[in-house]
mmCIF file as gemmi writes it, N, C-alpha and C atoms, coordinates in Angstrom:
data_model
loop_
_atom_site.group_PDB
_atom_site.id
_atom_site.type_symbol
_atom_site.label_atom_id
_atom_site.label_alt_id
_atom_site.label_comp_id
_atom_site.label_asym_id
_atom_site.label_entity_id
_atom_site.label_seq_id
_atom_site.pdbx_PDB_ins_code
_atom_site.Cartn_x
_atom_site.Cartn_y
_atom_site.Cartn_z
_atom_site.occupancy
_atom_site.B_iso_or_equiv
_atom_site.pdbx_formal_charge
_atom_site.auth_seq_id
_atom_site.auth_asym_id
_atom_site.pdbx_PDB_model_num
ATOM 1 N N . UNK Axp A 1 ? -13.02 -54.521 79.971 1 0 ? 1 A 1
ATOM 2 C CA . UNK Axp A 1 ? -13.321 -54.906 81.338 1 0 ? 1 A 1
ATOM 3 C C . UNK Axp A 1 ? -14.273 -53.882 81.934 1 0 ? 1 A 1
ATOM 4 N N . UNK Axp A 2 ? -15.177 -54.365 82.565 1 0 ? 2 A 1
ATOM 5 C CA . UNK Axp A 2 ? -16.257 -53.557 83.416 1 0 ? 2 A 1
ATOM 6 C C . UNK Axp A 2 ? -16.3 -53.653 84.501 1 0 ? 2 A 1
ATOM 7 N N . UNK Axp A 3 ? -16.325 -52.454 85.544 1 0 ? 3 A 1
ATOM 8 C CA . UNK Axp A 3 ? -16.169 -52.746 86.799 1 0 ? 3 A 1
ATOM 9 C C . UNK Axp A 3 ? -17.752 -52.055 87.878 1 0 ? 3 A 1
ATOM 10 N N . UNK Axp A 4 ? -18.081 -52.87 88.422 1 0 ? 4 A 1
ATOM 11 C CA . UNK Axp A 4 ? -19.288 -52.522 89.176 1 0 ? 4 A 1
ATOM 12 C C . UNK Axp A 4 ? -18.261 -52.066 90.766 1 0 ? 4 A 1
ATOM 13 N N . UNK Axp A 5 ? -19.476 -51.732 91.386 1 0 ? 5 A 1
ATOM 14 C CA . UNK Axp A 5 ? -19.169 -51.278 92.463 1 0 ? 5 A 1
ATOM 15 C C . UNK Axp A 5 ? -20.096 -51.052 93.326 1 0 ? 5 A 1
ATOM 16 N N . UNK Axp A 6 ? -20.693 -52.308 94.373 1 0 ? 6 A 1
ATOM 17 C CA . UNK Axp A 6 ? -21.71 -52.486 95.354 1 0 ? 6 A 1
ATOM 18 C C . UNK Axp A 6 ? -21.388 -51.909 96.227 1 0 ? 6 A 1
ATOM 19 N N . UNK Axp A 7 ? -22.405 -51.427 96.985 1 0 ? 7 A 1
ATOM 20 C CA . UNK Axp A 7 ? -22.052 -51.279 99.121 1 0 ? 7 A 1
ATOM 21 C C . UNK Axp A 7 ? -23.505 -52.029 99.356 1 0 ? 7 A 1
ATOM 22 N N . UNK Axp A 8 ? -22.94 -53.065 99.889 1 0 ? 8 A 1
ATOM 23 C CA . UNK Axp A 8 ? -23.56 -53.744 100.905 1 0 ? 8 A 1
ATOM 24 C C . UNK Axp A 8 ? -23.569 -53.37 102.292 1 0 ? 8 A 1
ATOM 25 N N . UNK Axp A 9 ? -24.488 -53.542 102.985 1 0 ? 9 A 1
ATOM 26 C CA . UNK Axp A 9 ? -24.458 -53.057 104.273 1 0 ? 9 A 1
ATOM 27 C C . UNK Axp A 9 ? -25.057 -54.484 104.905 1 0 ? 9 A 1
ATOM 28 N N . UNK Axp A 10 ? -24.062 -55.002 105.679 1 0 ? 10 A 1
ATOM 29 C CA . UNK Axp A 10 ? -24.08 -56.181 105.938 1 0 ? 10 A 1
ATOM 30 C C . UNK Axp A 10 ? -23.983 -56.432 107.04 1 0 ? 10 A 1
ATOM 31 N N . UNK Axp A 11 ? -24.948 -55.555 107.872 1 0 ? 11 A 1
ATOM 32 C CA . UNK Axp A 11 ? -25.396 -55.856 109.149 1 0 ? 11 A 1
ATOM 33 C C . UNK Axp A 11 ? -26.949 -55.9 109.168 1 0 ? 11 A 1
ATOM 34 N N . UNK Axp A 12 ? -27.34 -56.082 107.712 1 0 ? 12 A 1
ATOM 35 C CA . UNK Axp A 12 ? -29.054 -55.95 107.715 1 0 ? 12 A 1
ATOM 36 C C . UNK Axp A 12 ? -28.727 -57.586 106.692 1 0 ? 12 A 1
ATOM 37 N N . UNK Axp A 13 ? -30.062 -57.753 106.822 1 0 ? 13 A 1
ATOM 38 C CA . UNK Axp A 13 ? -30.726 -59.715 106.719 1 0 ? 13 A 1
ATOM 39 C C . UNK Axp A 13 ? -30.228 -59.89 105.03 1 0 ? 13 A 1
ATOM 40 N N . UNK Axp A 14 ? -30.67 -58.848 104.407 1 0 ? 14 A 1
ATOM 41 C CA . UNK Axp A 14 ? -30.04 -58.762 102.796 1 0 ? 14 A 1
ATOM 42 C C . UNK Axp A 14 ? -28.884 -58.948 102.346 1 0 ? 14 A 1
ATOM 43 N N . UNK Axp A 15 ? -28.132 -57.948 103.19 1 0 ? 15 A 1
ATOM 44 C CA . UNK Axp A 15 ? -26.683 -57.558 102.597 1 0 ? 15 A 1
ATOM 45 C C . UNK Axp A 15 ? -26.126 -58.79 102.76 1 0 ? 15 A 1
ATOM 46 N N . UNK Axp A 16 ? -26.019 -59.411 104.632 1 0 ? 16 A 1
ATOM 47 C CA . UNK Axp A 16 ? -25.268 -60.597 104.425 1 0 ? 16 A 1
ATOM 48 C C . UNK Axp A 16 ? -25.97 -61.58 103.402 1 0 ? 16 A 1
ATOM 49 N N . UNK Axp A 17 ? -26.902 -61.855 103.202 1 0 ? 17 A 1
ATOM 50 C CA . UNK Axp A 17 ? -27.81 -62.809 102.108 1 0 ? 17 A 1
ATOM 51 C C . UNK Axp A 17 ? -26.43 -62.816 100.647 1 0 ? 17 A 1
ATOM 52 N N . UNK Axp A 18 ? -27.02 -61.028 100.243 1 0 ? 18 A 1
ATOM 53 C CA . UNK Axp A 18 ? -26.002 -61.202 99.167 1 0 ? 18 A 1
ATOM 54 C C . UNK Axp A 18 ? -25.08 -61.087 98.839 1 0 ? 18 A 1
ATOM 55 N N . UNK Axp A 19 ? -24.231 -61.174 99.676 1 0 ? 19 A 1
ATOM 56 C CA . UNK Axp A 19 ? -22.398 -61.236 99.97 1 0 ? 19 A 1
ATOM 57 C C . UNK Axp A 19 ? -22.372 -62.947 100.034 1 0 ? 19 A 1
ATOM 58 N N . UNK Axp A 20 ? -22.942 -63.446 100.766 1 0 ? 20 A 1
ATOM 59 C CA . UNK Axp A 20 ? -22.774 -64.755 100.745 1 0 ? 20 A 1
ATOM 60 C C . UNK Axp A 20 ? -23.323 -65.671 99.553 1 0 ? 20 A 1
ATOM 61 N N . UNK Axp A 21 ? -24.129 -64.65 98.684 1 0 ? 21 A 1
ATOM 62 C CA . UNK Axp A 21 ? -24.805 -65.372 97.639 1 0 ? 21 A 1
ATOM 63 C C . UNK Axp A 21 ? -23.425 -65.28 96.691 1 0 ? 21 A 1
ATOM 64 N N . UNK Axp A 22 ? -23.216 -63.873 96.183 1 0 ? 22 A 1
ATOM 65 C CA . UNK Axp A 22 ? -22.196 -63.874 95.397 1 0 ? 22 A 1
ATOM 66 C C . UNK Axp A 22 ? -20.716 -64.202 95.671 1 0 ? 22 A 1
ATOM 67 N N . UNK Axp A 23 ? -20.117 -64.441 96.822 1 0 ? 23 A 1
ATOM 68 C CA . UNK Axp A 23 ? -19.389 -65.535 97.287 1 0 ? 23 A 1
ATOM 69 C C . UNK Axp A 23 ? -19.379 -66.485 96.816 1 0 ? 23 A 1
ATOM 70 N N . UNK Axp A 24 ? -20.438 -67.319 96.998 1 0 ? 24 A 1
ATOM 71 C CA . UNK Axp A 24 ? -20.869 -68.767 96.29 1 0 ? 24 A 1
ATOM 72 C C . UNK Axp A 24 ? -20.767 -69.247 95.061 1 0 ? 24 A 1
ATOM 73 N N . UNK Axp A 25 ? -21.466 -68.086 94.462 1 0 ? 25 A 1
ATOM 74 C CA . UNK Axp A 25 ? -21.45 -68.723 93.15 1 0 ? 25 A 1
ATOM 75 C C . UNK Axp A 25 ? -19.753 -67.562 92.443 1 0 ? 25 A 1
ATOM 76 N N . UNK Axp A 26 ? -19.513 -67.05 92.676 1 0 ? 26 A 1
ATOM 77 C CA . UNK Axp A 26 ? -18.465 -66.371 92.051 1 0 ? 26 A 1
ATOM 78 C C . UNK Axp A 26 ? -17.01 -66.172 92.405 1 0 ? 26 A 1
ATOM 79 N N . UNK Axp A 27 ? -16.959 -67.085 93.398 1 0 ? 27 A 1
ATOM 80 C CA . UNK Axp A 27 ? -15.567 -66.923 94.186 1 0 ? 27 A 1
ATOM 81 C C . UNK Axp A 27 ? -14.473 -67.495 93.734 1 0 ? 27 A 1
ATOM 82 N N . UNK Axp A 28 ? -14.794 -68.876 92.482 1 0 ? 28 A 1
ATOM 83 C CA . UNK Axp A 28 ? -13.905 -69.264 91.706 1 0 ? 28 A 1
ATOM 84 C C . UNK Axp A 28 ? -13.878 -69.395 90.354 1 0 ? 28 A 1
ATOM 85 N N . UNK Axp A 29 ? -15.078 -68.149 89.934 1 0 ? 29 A 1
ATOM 86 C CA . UNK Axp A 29 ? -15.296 -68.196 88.479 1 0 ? 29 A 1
ATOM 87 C C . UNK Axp A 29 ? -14.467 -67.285 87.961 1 0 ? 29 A 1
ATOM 88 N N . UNK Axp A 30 ? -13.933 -67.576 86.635 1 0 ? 30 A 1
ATOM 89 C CA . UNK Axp A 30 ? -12.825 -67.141 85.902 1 0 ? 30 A 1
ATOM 90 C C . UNK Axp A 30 ? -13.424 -66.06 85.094 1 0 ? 30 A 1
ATOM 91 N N . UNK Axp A 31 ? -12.631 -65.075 85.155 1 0 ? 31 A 1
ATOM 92 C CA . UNK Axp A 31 ? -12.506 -63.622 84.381 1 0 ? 31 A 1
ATOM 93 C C . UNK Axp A 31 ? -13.708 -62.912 85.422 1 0 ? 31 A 1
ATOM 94 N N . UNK Axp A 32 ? -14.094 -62.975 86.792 1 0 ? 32 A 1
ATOM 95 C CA . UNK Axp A 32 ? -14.763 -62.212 87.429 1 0 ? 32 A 1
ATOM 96 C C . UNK Axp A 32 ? -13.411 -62.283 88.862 1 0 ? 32 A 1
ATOM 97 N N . UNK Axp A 33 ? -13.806 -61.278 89.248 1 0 ? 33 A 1
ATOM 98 C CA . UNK Axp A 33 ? -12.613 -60.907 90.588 1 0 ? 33 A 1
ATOM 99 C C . UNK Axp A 33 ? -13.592 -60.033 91.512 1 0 ? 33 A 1
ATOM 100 N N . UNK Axp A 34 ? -13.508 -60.742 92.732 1 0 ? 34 A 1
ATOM 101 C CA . UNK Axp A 34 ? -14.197 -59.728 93.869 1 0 ? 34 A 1
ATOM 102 C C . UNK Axp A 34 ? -12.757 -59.394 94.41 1 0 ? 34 A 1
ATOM 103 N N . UNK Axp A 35 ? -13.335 -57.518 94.938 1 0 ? 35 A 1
ATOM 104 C CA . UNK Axp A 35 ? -12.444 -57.068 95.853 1 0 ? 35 A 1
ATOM 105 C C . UNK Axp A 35 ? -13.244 -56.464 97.043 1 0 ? 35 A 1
ATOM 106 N N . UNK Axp A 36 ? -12.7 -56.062 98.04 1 0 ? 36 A 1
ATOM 107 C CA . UNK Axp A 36 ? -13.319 -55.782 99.001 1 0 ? 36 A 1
ATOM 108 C C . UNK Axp A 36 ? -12.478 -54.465 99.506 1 0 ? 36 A 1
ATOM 109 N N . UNK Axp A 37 ? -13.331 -53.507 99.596 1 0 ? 37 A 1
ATOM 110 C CA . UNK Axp A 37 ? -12.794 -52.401 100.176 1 0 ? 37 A 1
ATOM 111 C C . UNK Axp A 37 ? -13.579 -51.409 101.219 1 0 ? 37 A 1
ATOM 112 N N . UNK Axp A 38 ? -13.497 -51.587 102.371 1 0 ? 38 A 1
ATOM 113 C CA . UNK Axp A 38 ? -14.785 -51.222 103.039 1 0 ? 38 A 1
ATOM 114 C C . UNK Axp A 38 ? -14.606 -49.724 103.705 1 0 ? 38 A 1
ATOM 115 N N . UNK Axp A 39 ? -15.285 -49.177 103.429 1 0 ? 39 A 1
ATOM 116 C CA . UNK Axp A 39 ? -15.503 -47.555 103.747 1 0 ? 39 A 1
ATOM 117 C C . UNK Axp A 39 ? -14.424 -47.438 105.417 1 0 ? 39 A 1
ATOM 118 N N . UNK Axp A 40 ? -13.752 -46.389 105.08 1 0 ? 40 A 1
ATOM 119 C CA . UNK Axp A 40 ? -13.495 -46.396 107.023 1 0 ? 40 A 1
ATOM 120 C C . UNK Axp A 40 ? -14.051 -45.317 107.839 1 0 ? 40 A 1
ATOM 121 N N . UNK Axp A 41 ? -14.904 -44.671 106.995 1 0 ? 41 A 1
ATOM 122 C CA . UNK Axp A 41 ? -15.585 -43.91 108.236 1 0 ? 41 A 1
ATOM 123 C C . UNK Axp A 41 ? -16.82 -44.813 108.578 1 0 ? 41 A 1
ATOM 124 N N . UNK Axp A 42 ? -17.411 -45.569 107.938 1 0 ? 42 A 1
ATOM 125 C CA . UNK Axp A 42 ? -18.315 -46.439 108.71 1 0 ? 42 A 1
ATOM 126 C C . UNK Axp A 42 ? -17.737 -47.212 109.62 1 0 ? 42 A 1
ATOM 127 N N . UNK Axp A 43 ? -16.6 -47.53 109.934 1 0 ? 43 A 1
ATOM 128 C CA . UNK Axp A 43 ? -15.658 -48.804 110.443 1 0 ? 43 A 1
ATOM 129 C C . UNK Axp A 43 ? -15.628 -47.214 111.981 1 0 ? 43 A 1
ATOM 130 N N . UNK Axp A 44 ? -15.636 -46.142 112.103 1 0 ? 44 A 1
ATOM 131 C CA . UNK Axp A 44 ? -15.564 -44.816 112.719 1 0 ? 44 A 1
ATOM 132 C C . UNK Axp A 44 ? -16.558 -43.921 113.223 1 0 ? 44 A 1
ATOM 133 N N . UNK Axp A 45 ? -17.47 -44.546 114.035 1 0 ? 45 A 1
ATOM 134 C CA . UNK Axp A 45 ? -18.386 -44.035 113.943 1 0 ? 45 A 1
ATOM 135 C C . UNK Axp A 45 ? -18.34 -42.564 114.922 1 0 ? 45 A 1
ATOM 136 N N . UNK Axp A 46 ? -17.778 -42.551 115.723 1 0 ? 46 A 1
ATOM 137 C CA . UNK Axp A 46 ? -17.485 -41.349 116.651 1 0 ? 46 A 1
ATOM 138 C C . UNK Axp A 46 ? -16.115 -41.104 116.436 1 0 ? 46 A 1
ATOM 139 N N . UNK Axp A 47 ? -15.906 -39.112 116.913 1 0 ? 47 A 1
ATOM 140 C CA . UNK Axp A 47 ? -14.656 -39.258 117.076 1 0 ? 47 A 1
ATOM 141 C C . UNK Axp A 47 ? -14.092 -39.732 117.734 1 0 ? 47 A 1
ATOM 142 N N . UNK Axp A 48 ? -12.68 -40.082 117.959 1 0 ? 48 A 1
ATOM 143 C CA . UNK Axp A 48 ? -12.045 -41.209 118.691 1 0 ? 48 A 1
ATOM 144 C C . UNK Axp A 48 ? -11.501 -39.726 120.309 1 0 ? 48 A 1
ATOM 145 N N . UNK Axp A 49 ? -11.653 -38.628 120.337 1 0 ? 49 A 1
ATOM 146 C CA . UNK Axp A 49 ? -11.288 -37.282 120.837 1 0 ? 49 A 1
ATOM 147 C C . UNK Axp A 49 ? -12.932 -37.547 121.845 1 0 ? 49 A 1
ATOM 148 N N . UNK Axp A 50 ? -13.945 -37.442 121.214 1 0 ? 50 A 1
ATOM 149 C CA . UNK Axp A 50 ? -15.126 -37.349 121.897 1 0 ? 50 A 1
ATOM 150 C C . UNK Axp A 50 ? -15.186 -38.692 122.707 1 0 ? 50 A 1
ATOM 151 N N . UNK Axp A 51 ? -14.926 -39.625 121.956 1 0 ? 51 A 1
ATOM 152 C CA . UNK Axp A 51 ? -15.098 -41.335 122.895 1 0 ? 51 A 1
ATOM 153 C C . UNK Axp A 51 ? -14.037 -40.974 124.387 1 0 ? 51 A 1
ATOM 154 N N . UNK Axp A 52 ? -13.078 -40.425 124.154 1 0 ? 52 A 1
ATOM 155 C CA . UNK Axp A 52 ? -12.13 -40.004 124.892 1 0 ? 52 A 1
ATOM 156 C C . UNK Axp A 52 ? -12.757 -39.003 126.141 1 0 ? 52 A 1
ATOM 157 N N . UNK Axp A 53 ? -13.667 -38.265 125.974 1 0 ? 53 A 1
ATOM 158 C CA . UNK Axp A 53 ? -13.813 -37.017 126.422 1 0 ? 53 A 1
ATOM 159 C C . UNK Axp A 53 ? -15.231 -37.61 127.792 1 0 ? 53 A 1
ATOM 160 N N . UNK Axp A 54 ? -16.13 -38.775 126.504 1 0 ? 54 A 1
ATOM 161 C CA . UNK Axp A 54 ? -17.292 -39.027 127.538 1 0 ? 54 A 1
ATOM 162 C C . UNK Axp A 54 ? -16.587 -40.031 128.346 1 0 ? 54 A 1
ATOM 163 N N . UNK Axp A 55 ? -15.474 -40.573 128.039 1 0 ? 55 A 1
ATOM 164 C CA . UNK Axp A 55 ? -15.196 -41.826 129.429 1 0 ? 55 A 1
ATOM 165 C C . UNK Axp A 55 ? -14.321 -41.614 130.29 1 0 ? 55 A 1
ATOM 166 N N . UNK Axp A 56 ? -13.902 -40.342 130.312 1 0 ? 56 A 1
ATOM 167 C CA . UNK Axp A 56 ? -13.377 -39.677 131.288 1 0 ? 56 A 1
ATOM 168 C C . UNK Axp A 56 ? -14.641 -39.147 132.173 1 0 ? 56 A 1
ATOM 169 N N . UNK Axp A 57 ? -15.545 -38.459 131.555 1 0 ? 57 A 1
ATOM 170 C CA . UNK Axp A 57 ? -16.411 -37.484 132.052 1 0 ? 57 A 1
ATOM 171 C C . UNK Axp A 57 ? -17.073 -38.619 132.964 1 0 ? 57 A 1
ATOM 172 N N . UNK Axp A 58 ? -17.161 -39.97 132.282 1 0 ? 58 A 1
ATOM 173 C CA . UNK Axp A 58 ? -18.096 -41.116 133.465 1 0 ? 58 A 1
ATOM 174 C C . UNK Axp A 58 ? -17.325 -41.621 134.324 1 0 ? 58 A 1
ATOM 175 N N . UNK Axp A 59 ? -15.787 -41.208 134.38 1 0 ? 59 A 1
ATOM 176 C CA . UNK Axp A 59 ? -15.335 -41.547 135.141 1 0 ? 59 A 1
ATOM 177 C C . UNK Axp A 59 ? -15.398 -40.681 136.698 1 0 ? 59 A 1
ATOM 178 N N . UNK Axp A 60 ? -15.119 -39.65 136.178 1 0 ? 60 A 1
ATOM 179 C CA . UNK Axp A 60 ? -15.502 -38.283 137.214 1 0 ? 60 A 1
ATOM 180 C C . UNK Axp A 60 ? -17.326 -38.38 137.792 1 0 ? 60 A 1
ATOM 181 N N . UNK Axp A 61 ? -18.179 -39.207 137.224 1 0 ? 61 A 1
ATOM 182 C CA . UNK Axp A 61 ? -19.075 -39.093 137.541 1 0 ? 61 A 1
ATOM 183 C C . UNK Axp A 61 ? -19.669 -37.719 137.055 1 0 ? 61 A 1
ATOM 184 N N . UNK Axp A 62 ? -19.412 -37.117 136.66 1 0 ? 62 A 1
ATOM 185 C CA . UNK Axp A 62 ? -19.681 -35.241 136.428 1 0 ? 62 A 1
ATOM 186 C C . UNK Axp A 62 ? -20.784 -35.163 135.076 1 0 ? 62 A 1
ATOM 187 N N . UNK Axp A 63 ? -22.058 -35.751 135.411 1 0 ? 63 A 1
ATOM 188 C CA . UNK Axp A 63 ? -22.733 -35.748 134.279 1 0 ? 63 A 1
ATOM 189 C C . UNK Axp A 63 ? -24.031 -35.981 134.442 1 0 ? 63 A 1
ATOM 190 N N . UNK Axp A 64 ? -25.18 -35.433 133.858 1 0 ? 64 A 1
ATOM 191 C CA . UNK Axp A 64 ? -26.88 -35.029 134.239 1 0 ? 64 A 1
ATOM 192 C C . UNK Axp A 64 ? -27.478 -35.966 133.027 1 0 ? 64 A 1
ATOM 193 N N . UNK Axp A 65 ? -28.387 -36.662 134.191 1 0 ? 65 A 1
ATOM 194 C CA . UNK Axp A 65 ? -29.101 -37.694 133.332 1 0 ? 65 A 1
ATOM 195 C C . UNK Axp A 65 ? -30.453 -36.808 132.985 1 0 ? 65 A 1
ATOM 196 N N . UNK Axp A 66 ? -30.623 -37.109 131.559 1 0 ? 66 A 1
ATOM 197 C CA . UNK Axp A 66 ? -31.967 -36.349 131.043 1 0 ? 66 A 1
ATOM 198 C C . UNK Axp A 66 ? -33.032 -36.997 130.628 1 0 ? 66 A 1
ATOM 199 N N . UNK Axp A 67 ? -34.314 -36.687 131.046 1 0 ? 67 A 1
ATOM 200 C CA . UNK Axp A 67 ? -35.215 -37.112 130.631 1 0 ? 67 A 1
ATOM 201 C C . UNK Axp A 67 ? -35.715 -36.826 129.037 1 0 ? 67 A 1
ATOM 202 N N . UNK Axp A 68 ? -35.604 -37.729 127.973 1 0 ? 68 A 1
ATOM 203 C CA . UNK Axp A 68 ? -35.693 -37.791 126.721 1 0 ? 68 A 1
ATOM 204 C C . UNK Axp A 68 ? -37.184 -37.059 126.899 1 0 ? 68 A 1
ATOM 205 N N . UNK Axp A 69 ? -38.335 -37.277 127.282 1 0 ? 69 A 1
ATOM 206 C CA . UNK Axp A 69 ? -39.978 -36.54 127.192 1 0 ? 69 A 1
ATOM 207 C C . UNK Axp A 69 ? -40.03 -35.054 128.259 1 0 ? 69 A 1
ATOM 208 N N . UNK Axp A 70 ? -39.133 -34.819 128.892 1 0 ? 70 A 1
ATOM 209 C CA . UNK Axp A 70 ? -38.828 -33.484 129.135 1 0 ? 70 A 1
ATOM 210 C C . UNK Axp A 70 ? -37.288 -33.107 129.609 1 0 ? 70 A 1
ATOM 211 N N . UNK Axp A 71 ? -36.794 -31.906 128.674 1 0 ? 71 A 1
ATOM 212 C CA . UNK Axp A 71 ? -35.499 -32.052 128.587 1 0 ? 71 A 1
ATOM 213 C C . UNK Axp A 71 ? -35.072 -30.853 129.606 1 0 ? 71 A 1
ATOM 214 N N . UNK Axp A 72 ? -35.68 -29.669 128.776 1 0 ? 72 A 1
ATOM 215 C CA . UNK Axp A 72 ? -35.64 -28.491 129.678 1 0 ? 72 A 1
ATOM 216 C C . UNK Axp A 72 ? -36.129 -28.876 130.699 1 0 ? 72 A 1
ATOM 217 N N . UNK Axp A 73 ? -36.916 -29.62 131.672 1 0 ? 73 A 1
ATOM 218 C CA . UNK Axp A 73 ? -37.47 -29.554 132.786 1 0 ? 73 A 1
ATOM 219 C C . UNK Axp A 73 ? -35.638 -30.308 133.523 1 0 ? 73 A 1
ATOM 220 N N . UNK Axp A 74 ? -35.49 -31.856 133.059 1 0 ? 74 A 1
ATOM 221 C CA . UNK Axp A 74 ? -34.518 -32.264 133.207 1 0 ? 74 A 1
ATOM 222 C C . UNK Axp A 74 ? -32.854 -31.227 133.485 1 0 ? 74 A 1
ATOM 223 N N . UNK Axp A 75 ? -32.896 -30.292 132.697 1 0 ? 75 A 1
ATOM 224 C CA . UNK Axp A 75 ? -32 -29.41 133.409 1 0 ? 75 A 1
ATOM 225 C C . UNK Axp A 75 ? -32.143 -28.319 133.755 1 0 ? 75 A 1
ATOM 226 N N . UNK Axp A 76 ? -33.65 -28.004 134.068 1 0 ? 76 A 1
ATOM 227 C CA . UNK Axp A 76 ? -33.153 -27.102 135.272 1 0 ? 76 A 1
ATOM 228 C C . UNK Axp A 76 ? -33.738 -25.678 134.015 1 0 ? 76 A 1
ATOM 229 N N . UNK Axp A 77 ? -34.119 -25.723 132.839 1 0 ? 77 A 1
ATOM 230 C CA . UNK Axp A 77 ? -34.31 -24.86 132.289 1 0 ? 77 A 1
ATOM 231 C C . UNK Axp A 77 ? -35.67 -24.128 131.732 1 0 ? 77 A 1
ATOM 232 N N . UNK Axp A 78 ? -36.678 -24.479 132.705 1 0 ? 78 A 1
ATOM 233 C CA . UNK Axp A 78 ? -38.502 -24.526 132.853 1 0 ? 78 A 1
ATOM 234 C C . UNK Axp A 78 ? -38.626 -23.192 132.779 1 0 ? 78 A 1
């Protein structure tokens, strides 16, 4: 028995393409077996401590909007 092992990333036009391709044709063919096991730090993208930390902080309002094309000017650090 041989075992492959894809990552699809199946939020781009491909991945779903070929998840649904090999679905199709392989979902009831005999002596092949899909499993699915999907990463969980991708499923994690922030810490769940920091998600915590900025929606408090927007709740307090307590926070400096920055200009992405000048940053140091934006706080104060020219």
């Amino acid at each position: 028995m041989t075992t492959f092992t894809i990552k699809i990333n199946e939020r781009t036009k491909a991945g779903k393409a070929f998840r649904m391709l090999t679905e199709t044709f392989f979902k009831d063919a005999k002596g092949i077996e899909i499993t699915e096991k999907t990463d969980e730090k991708e499923d994690e993208v922030y810490n769940p401590e920091f998600v915590k930390m900025i929606k408090e902080a927007d709740k307090r309002g307590n926070f400096t909007t920055v200009n992405p094309d000048d940053i140091w000017g934006s706080l104060g650090l020219k």
